[in-house]
N, C-alpha and C positions, 0 to 999 in steps of 0.2 A: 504493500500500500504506500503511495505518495501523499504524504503532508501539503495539506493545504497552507505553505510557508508565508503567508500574510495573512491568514486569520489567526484570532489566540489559542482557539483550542485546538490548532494543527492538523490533529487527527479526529474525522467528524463522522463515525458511525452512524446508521439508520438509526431509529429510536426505538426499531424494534429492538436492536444488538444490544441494549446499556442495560441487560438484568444479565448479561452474559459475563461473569468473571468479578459483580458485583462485591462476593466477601473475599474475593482472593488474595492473595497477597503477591506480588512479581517479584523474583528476587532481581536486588541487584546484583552485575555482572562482577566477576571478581577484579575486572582490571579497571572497573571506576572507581578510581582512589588517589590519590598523591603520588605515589612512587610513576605510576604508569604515566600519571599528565607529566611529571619534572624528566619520565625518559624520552618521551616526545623532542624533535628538534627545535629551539627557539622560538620559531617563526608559526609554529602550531599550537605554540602552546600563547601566544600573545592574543588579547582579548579581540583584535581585530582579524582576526582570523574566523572565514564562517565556522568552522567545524565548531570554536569555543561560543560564536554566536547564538547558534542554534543549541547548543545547548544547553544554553542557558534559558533558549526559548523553552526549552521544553522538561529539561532534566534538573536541576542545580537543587531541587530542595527536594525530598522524600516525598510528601505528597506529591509535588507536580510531577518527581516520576510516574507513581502508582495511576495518578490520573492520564497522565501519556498513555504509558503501556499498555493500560487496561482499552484505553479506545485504539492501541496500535492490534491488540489483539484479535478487538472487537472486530474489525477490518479484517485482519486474516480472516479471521472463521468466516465471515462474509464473502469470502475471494473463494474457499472453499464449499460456499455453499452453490454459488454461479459454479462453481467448477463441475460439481457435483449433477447442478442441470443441464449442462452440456453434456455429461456425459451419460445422462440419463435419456437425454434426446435423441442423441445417435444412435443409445440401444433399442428406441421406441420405433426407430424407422428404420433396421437392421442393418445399420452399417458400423455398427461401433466396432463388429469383430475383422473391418476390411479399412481400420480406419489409424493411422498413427498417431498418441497423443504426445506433445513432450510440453510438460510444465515447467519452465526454468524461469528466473530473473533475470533484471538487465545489469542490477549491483549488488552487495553485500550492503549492511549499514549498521552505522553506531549504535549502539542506545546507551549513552552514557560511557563507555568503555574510554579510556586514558581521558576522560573528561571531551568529548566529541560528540555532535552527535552529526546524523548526515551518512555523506559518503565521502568519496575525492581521494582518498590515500590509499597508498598500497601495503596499506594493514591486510592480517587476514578478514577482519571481520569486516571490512568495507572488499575486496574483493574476490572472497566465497558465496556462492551464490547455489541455492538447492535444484538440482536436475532430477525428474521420474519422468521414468517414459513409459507410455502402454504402447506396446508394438503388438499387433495378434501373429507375428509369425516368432514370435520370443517364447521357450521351449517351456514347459512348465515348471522344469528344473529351476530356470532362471530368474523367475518371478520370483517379488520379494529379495533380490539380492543387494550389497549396495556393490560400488566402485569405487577405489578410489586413485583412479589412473585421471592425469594432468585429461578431462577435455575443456574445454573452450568454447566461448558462445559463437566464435565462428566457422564452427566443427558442424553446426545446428542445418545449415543450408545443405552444406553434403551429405547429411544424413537423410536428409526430408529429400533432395533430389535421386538419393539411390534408390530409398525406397519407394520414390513414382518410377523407378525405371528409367531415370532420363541423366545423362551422365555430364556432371558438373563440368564446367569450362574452366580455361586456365587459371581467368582471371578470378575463381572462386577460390579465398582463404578456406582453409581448414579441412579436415579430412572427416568420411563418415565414423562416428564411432560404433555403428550397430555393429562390430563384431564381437565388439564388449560383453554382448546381450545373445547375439544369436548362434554364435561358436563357443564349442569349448573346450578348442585350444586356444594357448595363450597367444595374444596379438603381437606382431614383430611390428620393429620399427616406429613404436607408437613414442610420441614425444616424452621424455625423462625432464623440460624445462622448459618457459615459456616466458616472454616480454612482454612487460603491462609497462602503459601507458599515458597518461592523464593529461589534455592541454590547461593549461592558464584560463581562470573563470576573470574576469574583472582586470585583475592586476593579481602581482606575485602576493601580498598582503594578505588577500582574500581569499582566494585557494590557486597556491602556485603550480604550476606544472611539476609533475615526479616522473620519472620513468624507472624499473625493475626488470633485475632476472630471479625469477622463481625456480629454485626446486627443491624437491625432497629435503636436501641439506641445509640448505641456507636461502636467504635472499639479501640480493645486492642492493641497493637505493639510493638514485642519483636525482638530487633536485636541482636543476639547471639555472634557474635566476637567483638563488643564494649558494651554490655550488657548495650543496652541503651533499653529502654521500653517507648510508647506514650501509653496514654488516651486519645480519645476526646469524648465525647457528641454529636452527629450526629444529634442530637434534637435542641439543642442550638446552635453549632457549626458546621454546613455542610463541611464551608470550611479545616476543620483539622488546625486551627492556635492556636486553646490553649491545649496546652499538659497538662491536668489535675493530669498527672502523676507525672509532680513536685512537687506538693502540696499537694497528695495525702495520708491519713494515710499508715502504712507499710504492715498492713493485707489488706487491698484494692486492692494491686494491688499485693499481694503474693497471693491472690485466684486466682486473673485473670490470674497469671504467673502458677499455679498448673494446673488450668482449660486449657491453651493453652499447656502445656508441655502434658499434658493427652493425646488431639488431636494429638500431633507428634508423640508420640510412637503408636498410632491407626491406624496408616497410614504409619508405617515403614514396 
């Protein structure tokens, strides 16, 4: 669900959704707290920055989390209830079983986490984002399984065009992932890392441009208008709080800075 980011209550549920999660309690995230906003870089953590803006719109005190969440929730279960009749409608005109679903987002996003809310950084929690897919030719075995091999939202086009049968053109990023789903042998050549990228919203201030190499072990983090750069150790470090890049020798992270600069001219 997208925040209506000029009204106050952000997030605006039907009236039917507000008895939904009424006595509940939302925990907060473990990384909304002080250590995580002071590992943040400078520029993120300054009150002009949208990510601390908005979260202040919405999160800064216990109640106005509980009251966020609770209408952020209210909206999921509502995005799943549309879901739910769509997919009740394809089975009512018998096509759901000749029919491909894939449910994914466009971002991750904060909810308070290193004091943020939003999206924009390439934190994991602003850039994970949830895939399910109902395919009907997916073996029964494979139902209900998860994945957690690197795909990408622009894997989404090849998989949708193999499965009409119609075979992607050059100029189409990303690859189908249905072998993930429909084989079960394991997939060669499937990507072990990937480059994320973010332009400049307003000015560097506001939300500046980052670009990333992601994978299994670590991620790189190079922000171009304050030429700040993060390491972390994804092994040791899940949460992104120790930047290894302070410490780091000079050729260390001038490979990782030639290695991600390579990627961006690949993709201009």
């Amino acid at each position: 669900p997208h925040a209506e980011d000029q009204h106050p209550d952000q997030y605006r549920p039907q009236p039917e959704s507000m008895a939904l999660y009424k006595d509940a309690v939302i925990p907060v995230p473990k990384l909304a707290d002080e250590v995580a906003l002071k590992a943040l870089p400078p520029f993120l953590q300054a009150p002009e920055n949208e990510g601390r803006v908005r979260y202040h719109w919405r999160f800064d005190t216990p109640r106005k989390y509980q009251r966020m969440m609770k209408n952020y929730y209210r909206l999921c279960t509502e995005v799943d209830a549309v879901c739910g009749r769509v997919l009740r409608e394809l089975e009512s005109q018998g096509v759901l079983d000749h029919t491909l679903v894939i449910f994914l987002a466009d971002n991750g996003y904060f909810h308070g986490e290193r004091g943020l809310a939003d999206k924009w950084y390439p934190y994991e929690e602003s850039i994970r984002i949830p895939l399910i897919v109902h395919d009907p030719r997916m073996p029964a075995a494979a139902r209900g399984k998860t994945n957690d091999n690197f795909v990408l939202n622009v894997d989404v086009a090849s998989t949708i065009l193999n499965a009409a049968g119609v075979e992607a053109p050059d100029s189409v990023q990303g690859e189908d992932f249905s072998p993930f789903y429909l084989s079960s042998a394991p997939v060669e050549n499937w990507r072990t890392d990937f480059f994320y990228e973010h332009p400049t919203i307003t000015n560097r201030k506001r939300i500046p441009s980052s670009q990333a190499i992601v994978t299994r072990d670590f991620k790189y983090t190079w922000w171009p208008e304050w030429k700040y750069q993060q390491w972390f150790d994804l092994k040791t470090d899940p949460e992104e709080l120790k930047n290894l890049a302070l410490d780091a020798k000079a050729e260390e992270t001038t490979k990782l800075r030639a290695d991600l600069d390579r990627r961006s001219e690949a993709v201009k």
